[in-house]
C-alpha positions in Angstrom: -3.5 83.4 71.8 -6.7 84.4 73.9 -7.8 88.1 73.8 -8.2 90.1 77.0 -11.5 91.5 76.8 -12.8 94.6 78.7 -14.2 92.4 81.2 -11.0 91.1 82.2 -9.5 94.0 82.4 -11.7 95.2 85.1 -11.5 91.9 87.3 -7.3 92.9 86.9 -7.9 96.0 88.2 -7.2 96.6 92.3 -10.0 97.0 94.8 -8.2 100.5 95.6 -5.6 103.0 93.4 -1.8 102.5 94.5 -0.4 105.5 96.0 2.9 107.3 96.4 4.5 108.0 100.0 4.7 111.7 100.2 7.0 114.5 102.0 5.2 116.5 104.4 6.0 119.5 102.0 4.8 118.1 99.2 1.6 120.2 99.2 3.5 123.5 99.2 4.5 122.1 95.5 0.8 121.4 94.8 -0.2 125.2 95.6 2.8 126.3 93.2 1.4 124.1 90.5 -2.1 125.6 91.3 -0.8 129.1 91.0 0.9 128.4 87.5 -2.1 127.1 86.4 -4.1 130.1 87.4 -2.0 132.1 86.1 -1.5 130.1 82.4 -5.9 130.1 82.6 -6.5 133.2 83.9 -10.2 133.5 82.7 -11.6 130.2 82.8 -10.3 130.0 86.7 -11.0 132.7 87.5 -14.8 132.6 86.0 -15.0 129.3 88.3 -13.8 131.5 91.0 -16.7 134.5 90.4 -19.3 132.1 90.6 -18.6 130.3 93.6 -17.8 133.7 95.4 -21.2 134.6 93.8 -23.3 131.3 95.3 -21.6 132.1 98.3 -22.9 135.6 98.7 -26.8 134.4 97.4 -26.4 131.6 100.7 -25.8 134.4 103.0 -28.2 136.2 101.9 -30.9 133.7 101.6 -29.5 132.7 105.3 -29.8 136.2 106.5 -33.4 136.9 105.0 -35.3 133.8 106.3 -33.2 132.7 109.0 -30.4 134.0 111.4 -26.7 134.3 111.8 -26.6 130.6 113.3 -28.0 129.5 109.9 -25.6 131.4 108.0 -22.6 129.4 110.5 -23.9 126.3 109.5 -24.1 127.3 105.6 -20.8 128.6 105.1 -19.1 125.5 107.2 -20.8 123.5 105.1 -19.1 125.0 102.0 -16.4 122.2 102.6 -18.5 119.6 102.1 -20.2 121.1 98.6 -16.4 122.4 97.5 -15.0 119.3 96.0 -18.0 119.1 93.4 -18.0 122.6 92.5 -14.4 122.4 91.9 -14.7 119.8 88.6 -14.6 122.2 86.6 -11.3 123.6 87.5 -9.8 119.5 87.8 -10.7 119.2 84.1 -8.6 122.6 83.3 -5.4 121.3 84.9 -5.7 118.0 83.0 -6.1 120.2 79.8 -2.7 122.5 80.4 -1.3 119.1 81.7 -2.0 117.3 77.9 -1.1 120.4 76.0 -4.7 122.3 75.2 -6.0 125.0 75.7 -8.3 125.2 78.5 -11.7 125.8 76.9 -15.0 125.6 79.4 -16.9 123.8 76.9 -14.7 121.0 76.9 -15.2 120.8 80.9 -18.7 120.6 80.7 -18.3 118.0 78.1 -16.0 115.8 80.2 -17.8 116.9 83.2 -21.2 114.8 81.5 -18.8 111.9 81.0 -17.9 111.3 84.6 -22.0 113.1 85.7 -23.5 109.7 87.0 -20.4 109.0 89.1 -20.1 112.6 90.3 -23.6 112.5 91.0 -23.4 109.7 93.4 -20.6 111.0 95.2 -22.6 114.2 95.4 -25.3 112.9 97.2 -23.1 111.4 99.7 -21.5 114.8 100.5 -25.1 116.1 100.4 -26.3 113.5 102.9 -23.4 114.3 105.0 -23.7 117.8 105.3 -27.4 117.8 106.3 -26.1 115.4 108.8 -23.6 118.3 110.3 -26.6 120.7 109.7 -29.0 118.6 112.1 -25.9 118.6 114.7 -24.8 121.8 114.0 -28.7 123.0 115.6 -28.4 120.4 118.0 -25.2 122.1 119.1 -27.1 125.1 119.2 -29.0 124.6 123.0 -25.6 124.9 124.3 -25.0 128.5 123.6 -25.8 130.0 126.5 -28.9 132.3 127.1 -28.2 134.2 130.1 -27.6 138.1 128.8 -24.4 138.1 129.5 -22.8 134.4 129.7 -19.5 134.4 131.2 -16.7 133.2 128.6 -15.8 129.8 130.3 -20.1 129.2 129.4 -19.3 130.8 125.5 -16.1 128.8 125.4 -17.4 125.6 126.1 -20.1 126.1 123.5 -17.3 126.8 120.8 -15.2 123.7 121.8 -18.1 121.2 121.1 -19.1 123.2 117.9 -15.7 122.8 117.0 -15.3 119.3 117.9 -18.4 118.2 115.8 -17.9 120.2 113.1 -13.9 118.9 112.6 -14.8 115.2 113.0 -17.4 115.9 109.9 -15.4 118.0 107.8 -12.2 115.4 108.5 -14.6 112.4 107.3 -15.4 114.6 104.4 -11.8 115.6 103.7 -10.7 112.1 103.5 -13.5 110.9 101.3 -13.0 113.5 98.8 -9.6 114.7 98.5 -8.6 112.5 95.6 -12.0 110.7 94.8 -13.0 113.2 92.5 -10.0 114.3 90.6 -9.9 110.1 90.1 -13.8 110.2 88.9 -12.7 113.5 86.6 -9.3 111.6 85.3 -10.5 107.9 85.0 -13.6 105.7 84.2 -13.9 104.6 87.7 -17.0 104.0 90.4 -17.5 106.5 93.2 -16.9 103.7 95.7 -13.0 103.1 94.3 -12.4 106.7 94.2 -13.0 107.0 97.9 -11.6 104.1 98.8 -8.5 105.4 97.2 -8.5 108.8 98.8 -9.0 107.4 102.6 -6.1 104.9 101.8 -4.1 108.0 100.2 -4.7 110.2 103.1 -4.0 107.5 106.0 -0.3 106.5 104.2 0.4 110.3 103.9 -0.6 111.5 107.9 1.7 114.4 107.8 1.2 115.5 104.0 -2.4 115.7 104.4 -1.8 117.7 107.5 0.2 119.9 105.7 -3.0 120.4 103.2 -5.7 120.9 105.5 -3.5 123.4 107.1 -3.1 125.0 103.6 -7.1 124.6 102.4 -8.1 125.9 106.1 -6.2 129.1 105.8 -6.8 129.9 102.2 -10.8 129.3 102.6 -10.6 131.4 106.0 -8.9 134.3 103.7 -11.4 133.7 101.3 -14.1 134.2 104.3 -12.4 137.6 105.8 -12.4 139.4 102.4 -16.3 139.1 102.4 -16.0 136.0 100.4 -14.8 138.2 97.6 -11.5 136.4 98.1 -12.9 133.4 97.3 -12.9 134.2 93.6 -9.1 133.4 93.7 -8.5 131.0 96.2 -11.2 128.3 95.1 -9.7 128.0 91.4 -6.3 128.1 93.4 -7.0 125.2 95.3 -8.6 123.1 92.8 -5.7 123.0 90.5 -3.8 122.4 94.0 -6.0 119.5 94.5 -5.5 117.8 91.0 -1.8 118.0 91.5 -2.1 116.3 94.4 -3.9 113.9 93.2 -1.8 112.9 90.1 1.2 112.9 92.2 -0.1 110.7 94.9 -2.2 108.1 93.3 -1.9 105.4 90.3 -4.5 105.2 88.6 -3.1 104.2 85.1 -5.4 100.5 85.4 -8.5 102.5 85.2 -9.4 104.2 81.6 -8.8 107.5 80.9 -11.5 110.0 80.4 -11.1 113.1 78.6 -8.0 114.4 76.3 -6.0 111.1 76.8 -9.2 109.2 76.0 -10.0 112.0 73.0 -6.4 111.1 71.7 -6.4 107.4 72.0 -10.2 107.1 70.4 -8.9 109.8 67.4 
């Protein structure tokens, strides 16, 4: 009998993670789980939570200081596109209440250094991205009007193609990352698998991942209108959110485990 080595293992493997057909409510469960896991890791959430709300005030302030309100625009919309990487952290406590530990924050940063190369890749991308959207987003800028008093069909058509440019980034962004990196976190797989994935799992699930832009739009926007201090609880919310998503939407049981299950299965 021949033995499968690792090397076949990986040429079994799919280009892309199968994925699960989803209700259109099924994120409302996600934010439930999120909650309950906020709620069972109270401080190591929640310390995720302080320092994002913390990097987010140091932005504006560094925005405000050197530049102008425009640049502070561009810096906060462009949270969405650093979020996802920032939000490891709190993928790896999920998948630690989900095996049965307790959430400890040295055993993210340790499983956080496993996945680091991948991550890092995928980083850059979103990096590369959102100075992108930071070039258009000035670029955007000679259409605000510069009369004294512009009229509001003048300040309105400004908005609309702000808006427009801004969504078809962030929606690019979205799709790339809204189950790549919980994948990278959960399983020894390349950054260019985990995005494939996550497009593929966000085109099969139109109305779902509606649902959950709705959702991450309005919790981010209360996050905003509390000074960012809000932010503090609704990051860490939707990060465990985001890795409940993710397990419930996509297989990715070919791929090797990282972490506790890999922990368990090396012990």
């Amino acid at each position: 009998m021949s033995e499968r080595g690792p090397a076949d293992d990986e040429a079994a493997r799919p280009f892309v993670a199968p994925c699960r057909s989803l209700p259109a409510t099924a994120p409302l469960g996600w934010i439930r789980k999120g909650w309950i896991d906020v709620r069972r890791a109270p401080r190591q959430s929640l310390a995720y939570g302080v320092v994002i709300a913390l990097l987010s005030w140091a932005v504006t302030g560094i925005a405000l200081r050197f530049g102008n309100y425009w640049a502070v625009l561009v810096l906060l919309s462009g949270f969405v596109f650093v979020a996802p990487v920032l939000a490891l952290g709190l993928y790896s406590i999920s998948r630690q209440l989900e095996s049965g530990l307790e959430p400890s924050l040295a055993r993210c940063f340790g499983e956080q250094r496993r996945g680091l190369g991948t991550a890092m890749v995928f980083a850059l991308a979103l990096l590369v991205v959102f100075l992108v959207w930071a070039r258009a987003g000035s670029m955007v800028h000679v259409f605000f009007p510069v009369e004294a008093e512009p009229d509001w069909t003048q300040i309105a058509t400004f908005l609309a193609i702000g808006s427009a440019v801004g969504s078809v980034f962030a929606l690019l962004t979205f799709a790339f990352s809204a189950f790549s990196l919980p994948m990278i976190c959960d399983r020894d797989a390349d950054a260019v698998t985990a995005v494939v994935t996550s497009v593929n799992a966000v085109l099969r699930n139109k109305a779902a991942m509606a649902v959950w832009v709705a959702l991450i739009v309005t919790l981010t926007a209360i996050g905003f209108a509390t000074a960012l201090v809000g932010l503090a609880v609704t990051i860490p919310l939707l990060g465990h959110a985001t890795w409940h998503g993710y397990r419930e939407t996509v297989d990715a049981s070919a791929w090797p485990a990282n972490g506790p299950a890999a922990d368990r299965k090396a012990g």
